[in-house]
NULUM-860423 format. One record per residue (C-alpha): x, y, z. Coordinates in steps of 0.5 Angstrom, whole numbers, plus 2048, in hexadecimal, padded with zeros to 3 digits. Layout:
% NULUM-860423
XYZ;...
This chain:
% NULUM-860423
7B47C5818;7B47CC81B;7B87D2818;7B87D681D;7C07D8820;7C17D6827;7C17DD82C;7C77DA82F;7CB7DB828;7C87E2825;7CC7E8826;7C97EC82C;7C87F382B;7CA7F7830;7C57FC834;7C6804833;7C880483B;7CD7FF839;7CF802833;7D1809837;7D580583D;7D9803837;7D9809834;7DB80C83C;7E180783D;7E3807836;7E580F838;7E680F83F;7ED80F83F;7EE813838;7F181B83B;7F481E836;7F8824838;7F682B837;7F882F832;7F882B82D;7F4828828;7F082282A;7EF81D823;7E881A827;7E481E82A;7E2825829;7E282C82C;7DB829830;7DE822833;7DA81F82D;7DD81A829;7DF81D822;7DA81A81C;7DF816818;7E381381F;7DB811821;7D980B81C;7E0807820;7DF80A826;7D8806826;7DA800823;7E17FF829;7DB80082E;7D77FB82C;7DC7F682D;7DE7F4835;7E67F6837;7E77ED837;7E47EE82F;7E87F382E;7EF7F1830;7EE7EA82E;7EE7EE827;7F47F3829;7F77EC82B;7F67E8825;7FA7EE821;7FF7EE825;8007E6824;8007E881C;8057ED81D;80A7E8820;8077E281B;8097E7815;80F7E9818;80E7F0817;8137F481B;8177FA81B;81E7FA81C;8207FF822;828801822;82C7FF828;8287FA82B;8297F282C;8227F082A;8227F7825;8227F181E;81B7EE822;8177F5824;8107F4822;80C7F881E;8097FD824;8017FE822;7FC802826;7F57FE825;7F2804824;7F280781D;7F380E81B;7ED811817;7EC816812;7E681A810;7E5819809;7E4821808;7EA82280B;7EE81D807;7EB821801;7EE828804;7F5824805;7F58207FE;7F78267FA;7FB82A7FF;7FF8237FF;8008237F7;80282A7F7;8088297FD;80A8237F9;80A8277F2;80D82D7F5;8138297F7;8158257F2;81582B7EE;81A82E7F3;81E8287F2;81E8287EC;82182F7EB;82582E7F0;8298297EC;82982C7E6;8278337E3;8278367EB;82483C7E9;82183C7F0;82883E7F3;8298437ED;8228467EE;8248467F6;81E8437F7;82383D7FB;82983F7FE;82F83C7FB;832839802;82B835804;82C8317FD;8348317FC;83682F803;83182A804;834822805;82E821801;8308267FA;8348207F6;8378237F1;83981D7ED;83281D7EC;8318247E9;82D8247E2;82B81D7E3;82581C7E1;8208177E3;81C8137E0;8158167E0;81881C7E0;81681B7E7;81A81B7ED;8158197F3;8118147F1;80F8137F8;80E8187FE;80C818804;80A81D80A;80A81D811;804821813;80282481A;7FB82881C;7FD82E820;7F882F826;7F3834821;7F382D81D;7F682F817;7FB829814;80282B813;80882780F;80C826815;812823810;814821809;81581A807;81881B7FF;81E816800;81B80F802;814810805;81480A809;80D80780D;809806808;80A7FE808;8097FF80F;80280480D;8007FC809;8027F980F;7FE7FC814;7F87FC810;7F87F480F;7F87F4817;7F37F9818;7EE7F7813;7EE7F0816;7ED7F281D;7E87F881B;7E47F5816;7DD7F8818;7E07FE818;7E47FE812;7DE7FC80E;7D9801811;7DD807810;7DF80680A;7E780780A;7EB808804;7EE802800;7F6802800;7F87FF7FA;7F58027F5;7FC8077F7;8008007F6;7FD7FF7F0;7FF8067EE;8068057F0;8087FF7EC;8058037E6;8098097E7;80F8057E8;80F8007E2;80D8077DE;81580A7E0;8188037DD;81D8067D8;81C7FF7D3;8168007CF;8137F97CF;8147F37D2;8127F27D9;8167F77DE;8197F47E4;8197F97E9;81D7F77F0;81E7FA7F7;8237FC7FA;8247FB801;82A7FD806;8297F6809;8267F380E;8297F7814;8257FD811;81E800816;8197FE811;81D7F880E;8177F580E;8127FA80A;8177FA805;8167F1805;80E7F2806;80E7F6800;8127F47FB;80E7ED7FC;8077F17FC;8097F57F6;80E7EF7F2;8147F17F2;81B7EF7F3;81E7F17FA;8257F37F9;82B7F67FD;8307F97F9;8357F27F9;8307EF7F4;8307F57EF;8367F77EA;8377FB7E5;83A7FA7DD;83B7FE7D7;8368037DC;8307FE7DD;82F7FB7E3;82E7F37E4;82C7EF7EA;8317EA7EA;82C7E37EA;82E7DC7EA;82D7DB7E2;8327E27E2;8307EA7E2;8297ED7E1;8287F37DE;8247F77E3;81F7FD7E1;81D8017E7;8208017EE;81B8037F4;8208057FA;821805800;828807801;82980E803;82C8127FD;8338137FE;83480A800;83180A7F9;83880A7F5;83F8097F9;84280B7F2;83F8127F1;83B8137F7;83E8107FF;84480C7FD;843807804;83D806803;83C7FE803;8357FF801;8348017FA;8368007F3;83D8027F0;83A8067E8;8338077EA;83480F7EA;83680E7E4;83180A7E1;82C80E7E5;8308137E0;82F80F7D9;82780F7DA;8288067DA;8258067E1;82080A7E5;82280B7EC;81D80C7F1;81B8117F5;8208147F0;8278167F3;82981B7F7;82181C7F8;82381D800;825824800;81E827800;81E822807;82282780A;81C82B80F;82083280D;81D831806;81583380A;81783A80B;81883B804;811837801;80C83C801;8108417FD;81283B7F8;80B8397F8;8098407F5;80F8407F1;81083A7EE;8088377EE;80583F7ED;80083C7F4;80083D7FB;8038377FF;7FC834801;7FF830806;80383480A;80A83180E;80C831816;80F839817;817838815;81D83D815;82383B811;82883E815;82D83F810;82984680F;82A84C813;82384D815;822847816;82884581B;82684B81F;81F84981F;821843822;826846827;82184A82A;81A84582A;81F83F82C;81B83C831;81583B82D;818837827;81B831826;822831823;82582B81E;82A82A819;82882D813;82B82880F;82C820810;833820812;833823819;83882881A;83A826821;837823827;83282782A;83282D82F;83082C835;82D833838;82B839833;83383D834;836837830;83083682B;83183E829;83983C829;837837824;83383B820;83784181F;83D83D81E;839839818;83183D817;830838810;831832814;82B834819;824834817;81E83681D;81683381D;812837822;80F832827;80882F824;80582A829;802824825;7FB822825;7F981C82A;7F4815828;7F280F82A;7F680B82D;7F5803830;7F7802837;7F37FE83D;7ED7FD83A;7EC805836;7EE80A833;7F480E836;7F7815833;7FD81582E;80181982B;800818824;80481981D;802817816;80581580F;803815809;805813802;8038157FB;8078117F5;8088157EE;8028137E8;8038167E1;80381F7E3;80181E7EA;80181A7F1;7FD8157F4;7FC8147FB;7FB80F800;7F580F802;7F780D809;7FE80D80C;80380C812;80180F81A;80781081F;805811826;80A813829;80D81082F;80E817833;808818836;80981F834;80A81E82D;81082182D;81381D827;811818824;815811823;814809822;81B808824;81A80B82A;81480782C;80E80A828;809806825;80380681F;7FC80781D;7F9806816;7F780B813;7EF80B810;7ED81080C;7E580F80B;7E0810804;7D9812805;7D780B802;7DA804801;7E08047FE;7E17FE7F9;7E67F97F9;7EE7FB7F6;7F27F57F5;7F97F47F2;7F77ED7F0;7F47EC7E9;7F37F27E7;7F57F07DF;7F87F57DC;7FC7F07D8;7FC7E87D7;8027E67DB;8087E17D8;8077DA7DB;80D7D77DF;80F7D27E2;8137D57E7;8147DD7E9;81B7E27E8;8217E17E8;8237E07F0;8297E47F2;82F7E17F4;82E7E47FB;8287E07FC;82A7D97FA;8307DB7FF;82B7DD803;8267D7803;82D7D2802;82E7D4809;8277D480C;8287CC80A;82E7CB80D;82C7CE814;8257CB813;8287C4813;82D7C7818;8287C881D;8267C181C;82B7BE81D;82D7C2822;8277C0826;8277B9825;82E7B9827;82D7BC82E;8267B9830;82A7B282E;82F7B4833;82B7B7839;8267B0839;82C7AD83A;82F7B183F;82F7AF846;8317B384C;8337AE850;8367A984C;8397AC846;83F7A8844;83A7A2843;8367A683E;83E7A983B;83F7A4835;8387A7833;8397AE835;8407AF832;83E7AF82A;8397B382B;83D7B882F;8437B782A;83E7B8824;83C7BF828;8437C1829;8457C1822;83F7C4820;8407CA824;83A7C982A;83E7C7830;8457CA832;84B7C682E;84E7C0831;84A7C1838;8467BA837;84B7B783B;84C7BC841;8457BC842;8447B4842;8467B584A;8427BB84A;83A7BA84A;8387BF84B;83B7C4847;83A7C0841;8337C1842;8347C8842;8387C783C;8327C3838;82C7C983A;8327CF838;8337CB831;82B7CB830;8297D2834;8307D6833;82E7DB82E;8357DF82F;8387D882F;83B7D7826;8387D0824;8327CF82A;82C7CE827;8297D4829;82E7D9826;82D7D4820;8247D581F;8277DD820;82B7DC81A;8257D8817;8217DE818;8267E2816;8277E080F;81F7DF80F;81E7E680F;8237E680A;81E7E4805;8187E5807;8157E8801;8177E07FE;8137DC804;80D7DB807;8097DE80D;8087D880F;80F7D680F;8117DD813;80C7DA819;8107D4819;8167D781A;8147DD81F;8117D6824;8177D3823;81B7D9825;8167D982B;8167D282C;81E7D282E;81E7DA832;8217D7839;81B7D783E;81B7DB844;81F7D884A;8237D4844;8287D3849;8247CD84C;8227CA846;8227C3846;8257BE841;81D7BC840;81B7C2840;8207C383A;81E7BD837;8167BE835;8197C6833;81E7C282D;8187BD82C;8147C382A;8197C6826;8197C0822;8127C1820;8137C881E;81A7C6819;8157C1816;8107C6815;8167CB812;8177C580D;8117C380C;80F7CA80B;8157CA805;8147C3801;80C7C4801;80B7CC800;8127CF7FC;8127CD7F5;8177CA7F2;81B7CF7EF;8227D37F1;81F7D57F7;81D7CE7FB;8237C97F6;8297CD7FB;8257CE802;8257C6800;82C7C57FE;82D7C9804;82A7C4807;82D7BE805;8347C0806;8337C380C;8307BC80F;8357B880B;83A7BC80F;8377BB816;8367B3814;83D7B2812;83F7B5818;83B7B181D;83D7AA819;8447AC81A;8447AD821;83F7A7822;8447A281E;84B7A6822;8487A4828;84B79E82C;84379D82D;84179D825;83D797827;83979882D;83279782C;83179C82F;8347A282C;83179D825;82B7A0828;82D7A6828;8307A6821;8287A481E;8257AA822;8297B0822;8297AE819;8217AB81B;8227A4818;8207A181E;81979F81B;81B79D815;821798818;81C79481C;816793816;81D791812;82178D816;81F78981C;824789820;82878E825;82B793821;83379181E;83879581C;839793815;830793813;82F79A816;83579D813;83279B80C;82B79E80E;82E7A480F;8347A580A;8317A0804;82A79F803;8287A47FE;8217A2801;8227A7808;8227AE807;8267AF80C;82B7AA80A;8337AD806;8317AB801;82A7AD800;82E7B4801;8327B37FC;82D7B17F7;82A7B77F8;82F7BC7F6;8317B87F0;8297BA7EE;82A7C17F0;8307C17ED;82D7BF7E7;8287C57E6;82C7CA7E8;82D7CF7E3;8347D07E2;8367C87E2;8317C77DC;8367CC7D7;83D7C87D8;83E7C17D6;8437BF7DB;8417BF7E2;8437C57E6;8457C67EE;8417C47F1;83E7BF7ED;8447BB7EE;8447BB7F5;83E7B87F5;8407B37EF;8467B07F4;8427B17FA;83C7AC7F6;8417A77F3;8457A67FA;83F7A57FE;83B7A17F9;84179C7FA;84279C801;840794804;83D79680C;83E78E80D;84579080E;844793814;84078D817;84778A817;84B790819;84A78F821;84C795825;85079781E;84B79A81B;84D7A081A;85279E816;84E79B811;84E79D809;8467A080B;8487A3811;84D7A780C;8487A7806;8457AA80C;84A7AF80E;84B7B2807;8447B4805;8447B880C;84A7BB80A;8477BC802;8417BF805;8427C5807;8477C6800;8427C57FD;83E7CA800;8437CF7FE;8437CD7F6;83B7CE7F7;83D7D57FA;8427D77F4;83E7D57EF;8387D87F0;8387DD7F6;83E7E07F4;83E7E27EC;83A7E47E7;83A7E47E0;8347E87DC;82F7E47DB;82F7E07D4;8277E37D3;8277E97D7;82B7EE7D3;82F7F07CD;8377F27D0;83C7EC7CF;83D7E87D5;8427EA7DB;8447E77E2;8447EA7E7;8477E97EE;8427E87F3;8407ED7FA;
């Protein structure tokens, strides 16, 4: 057998002619402006050396090839949900992550030069920080006037000698950096607070690398999570307990936060707990996670609540997003806060005038990074520099709060300024640098802006080697924005030899305890994933409904298909589909009942349609997006597409609305599957599923009600409709050889413990899920919910459906139709006592601390 390779299947190599056309077509639209710098080619048009090893790779590839890759990255940008929330908008929950193909690249020597300069910055800052809330020998030695501290919003005086674990205020610290025409970097702002984008940093360069691989191996780009590692390591050191695992926790403003899902990203990467300010609660000083076992001691707090949210007792009293005592725990040493609070008021940009005299005060050197030229108005000297380069400055609030809506024109800012000079600060006018960027098959120019991280390891910093790239949205680059449409690159800082591969995974520092199941859940998310089962099986059960109903309805002859139609409409009805008590208007009325059926699927402003019902499915996924799986995500955002009205939804027709139910069917099954298969059967996965079962319990009862009140309870046909909207139909006809009865098909779908989507079956169940949850395991009598569940059993164990084979067109009279009725009514109490007993509480954990145990009310 030959061992020579086919030519049809090697890799062609492009000739020097070809390689130069590419090269030619790469850079044929690329214009930066003059009069700033150009990050790809040098004074002479040449490509830079550093840019020259990408530049070379991306012209080895046709522009198919290429955007075949920017495609695939785009599609993994949507499979794994990764998006930034933009305030104001309808889709704003929905936006995804915007990201230029084409990365941003740092020559290793430059990177070099930054690295101490960046360590320095961040060192100079925390130290001010520190004095300013504590000894302020700054403001007594006049190095810092009293009102740039003291007038601030951001100065929090509850917060004054308080000091942080580690006697550190900036754990982490970011800078927004900028090169000015002559190609010098310039930090552009200050990120001391909650210096967001590094999840987002992470993000990028899983896209990046996979579209460009070629290029990421050959120039030798540096690894980022060595800088993760060095994370998890400085924030387990900050634990105020000594031994013992520490738990550290995110605190997140919620889901309708921008980077909401940088925040879930990087909980999940780094393996900690996700939690907004309701999960947690503080007692004797110590704050505890509220979990469905009781309270657990939390040790480190990792925020993303900005400073004064962070405590409505001591800090912002409307606030709905912290911790009432944490600044007071803060202030007892029994939990690190970071970054710490109060670290926001070296944000301000008036604090920049100031920096190279404290550098040389604080740190004996010269600022080796210099910032943006700054005048803080609340000096003479500076206000009338000010006032008299007006035109070649940008002004803006010096401090968080704004002082008023902006002038329009220079006579009205001078007013302001002269009525408050501390409240305003001026930059002078820096243009950005302009990079690559991927538009029509090459590279345009675009304004750009880099940030970067650093973490604090023992005496000194560590940075990231890489970071986040803004481009701005404005051709001139005037601001930079991702809420006003802004996108991103990845950032690549090159080595001049192979990097070596740095993971979190398996570093072995220590053996680990063996376990059965994770932490603790918190009670938010076993609410959350109890809810996430009942709209998934609403969904279902919505679905099945509608598409039972649109197969059987017939324009033309509507009344011969109603005794079917009617439960079904009913059913809709109480469930919040279709418009209350409406069914028997639109009986004479074809078309506008058809209209009614496609609004209840593809209405998302309609309450219980089943669009707006894969909207609050999606909602709580996102809730819980560091418990689930990626693939679980895809389902849901095909879910969410499957059911998005098609264009020219007006003329969409009953078939047409048919296969897109039958589609959706598929996606729930996936959805479930996905769940009984890939979740383990811890706290997690027990309520999404008892969630579940009572939301199914509550759709059968419904529809059997309806069926068994109607005049038509033993039609045949609407007993066909019965099997398929339960999906019994298969299992009636290998049992029973003969047309569906009334009394076989109500003991299939209500008795037969055989049927997982029989009443029964449902029950049984939630006794087993009962049986295993934590608080029902420390009582000897049954609690709430468990009676319910114990009647609800008992009562249908005894129903006889041979009864209604007697019954006539009285069936709705029977004992089982009323058995019927009163586990629907239970279903929904018994809800009710899962969410008073666990979503609502808690007690502290018998293992997880020492301070007698309280209750508390729930949020």
């Amino acid at each position: 057998m030959s061992s020579e390779i086919p030519a049809a299947i090697l890799p062609s190599v492009p000739s020097a002619a070809a390689t130069t056309a590419a090269r030619a077509r790469l850079l044929a639209c690329y214009r930066p402006p003059s009069g700033a710098y150009d990050e790809l080619l040098g004074p002479g048009g040449a490509v830079r050396p550093h840019w020259e090893t990408l530049v070379r790779e991306l012209a080895g590839h046709s522009v198919a090839e290429l955007q075949r890759r920017w495609e695939t990255g785009r599609r993994f940008i949507r499979d794994q949900g990764i998006t930034y929330n933009v305030y104001g908008e309808s889709d704003g929950l929905d936006r995804p992550w915007r990201l230029d193909p084409v990365p941003f690249v740092f020559a290793a020597e430059e990177w070099r030069e930054l690295e101490p300069a960046l360590i320095q910055r961040a060192t100079l800052l925390d130290r001010v920080i520190a004095d300013c809330h504590g000894a302020q020998r700054l403001i007594r030695s006049g190095q810092l006037p009293p009102a740039l501290v003291y007038a601030q919003p951001d100065f929090l005086r509850p917060l004054h000698n308080v000091k942080p674990a580690g006697r550190r205020h900036l754990q982490f610290y970011a800078a927004d950096l900028s090169r000015s025409p002559d190609g010098r970097w310039w930090v552009v702002a200050d990120r001391t607070q909650i210096p967001t984008g590094s999840g987002y940093a992470l993000a990028n360069r899983l896209i990046a690398s996979r579209m460009l691989p070629e290029a990421f191996r050959d120039l030798h780009v540096q690894r980022l999570a060595g800088f993760y590692r060095d994370t998890q390591a400085a924030l387990a050191g900050l634990s105020p307990r000594t031994g013992g695992e520490p738990r550290v926790v995110m605190l997140t403003p919620g889901p309708y936060n921008e980077t909401y899902f940088e925040q879930a990203y990087l909980a999940r990467y780094l393996g900690y707990t996700l939690v907004e300010g309701q999960d947690l609660t503080v007692r004797d000083d110590h704050v505890f996670l509220k979990t469905l076992s009781g309270l657990e001691p939390v040790d480190v707090i990792l925020r993303r609540v900005d400073d004064e949210f962070c405590d409505p007792l001591e800090l912002r009293n409307d606030s709905m997003l912290g911790v009432p005592g944490l600044v007071e725990a803060v202030r007892r040493g029994q939990v690190a806060v970071v970054n710490s609070l109060g670290s926001g008021l070296l944000q301000s940009p008036a604090f920049m005038a100031f920096l190279p005299g404290l550098c040389r005060h604080v740190l004996g050197e010269e600022l080796k990074l210099p910032s943006v030229a700054t005048w803080w108005c609340g000096q003479d000297s500076a206000e009338g520099y000010v006032e008299e380069h007006f035109d070649n400055l940008i002004l803006k609030p010096a401090f968080r709060a704004p002082a008023g809506a902006a002038p329009r024109d220079r006579a009205g800012w001078l007013k302001q300024i002269r009525w408050q000079p501390h409240a305003y600060v001026a930059q002078e006018k820096v243009p950005l640098s302009y990079a690559p960027c991927w538009e029509d098959g090459g590279f345009v120019a675009n304004p750009v802006s880099v940030r970067v991280y650093l973490v604090a390891c023992g005496d000194s910093y560590r940075i990231m080697p890489g970071g986040l790239a803004r481009i701005s949205p404005e051709p001139a680059g005037r601001f930079v924005s991702l809420q006003h449409g802004g996108a991103s690159k990845d950032v690549w800082v090159r080595a001049e030899a192979p990097v070596a591969e740095v993971t979190l995974l398996g570093q072995g520092l220590q053996p680990v305890e063996l376990r059965r199941v994770g932490n603790n859940l918190p009670s938010r998310l076993a609410d959350n994933f109890f809810w996430l089962g009942r709209y998934a099986e609403r969904a279902d059960s919505t679905a099945r409904l509608l598409r039972s109903a649109l197969v059987r309805f017939n324009p033309e002859s509507t009344g011969s298909a109603w005794p079917v139609l009617a439960p079904l409409l009913h059913t809709l009805e109480e469930h919040g589909q279709l418009a209350a008590e409406k069914s028997d208007e639109l009986r004479q009325q074809p078309e506008a009942l058809e209209a009614e059926l496609l609004a209840a699927i593809f209405d998302p402003t309609r309450p219980g349609s089943l669009r707006n019902t894969a909207d609050q499915l999606r909602r709580l996924a996102i809730l819980v997006r560091d418990r689930t799986s990626n693939d679980l995500w895809r389902v849901l955002t095909q879910l969410d597409d499957r059911l998005t009205p098609p264009a020219g939804a007006a003329s969409l027709l009953a078939g047409d609305a048919v296969a897109v139910l039958n589609q959706t069917l598929v996606d729930i099954a996936s959805f479930h599957g996905l769940t009984n298969d890939n979740m383990t059967r811890a706290q997690g996965w027990r309520f999404l599923d008892m969630g579940r079962r009572i939301e199914r319990s509550i759709q059968t009862t419904t529809f059997l009600d309806s069926v068994l009140s109607s005049p038509a309870g033993e039609n045949l046909g609407l007993l066909e409709v019965v099997l398929e909207v339960c999906d019994c139909s298969i299992t009636y006809r290998s049992r029973y050889n003969v047309l569906p009865q009334l009394a076989a098909v109500c003991d299939l779908v209500l008795l037969d413990d055989t049927n997982p989507r029989s009443l029964l079956f449902q029950l049984s169940q939630m006794v087993e899920h009962f049986d295993r949850l934590p608080r029902e395991k420390l009582t000897a009598l049954p609690g709430p919910g468990q009676r319910i569940l114990i009647d609800c059993m008992a009562r249908l164990r005894l129903a006889d459906p041979r009864e209604l084979g007697r019954a006539g067109k009285t069936a709705g009279n029977t004992e089982i139709a009323k058995v019927i009725r009163l586990i629907g009514a239970a279903m929904p109490r018994l809800s009710e006592a899962i969410a008073v007993s666990y979503f609502a509480h808690s007690s502290i954990s018998r293992t997880g601390a020492e301070p007698a145990p309280q209750t508390e009310a729930g949020p």
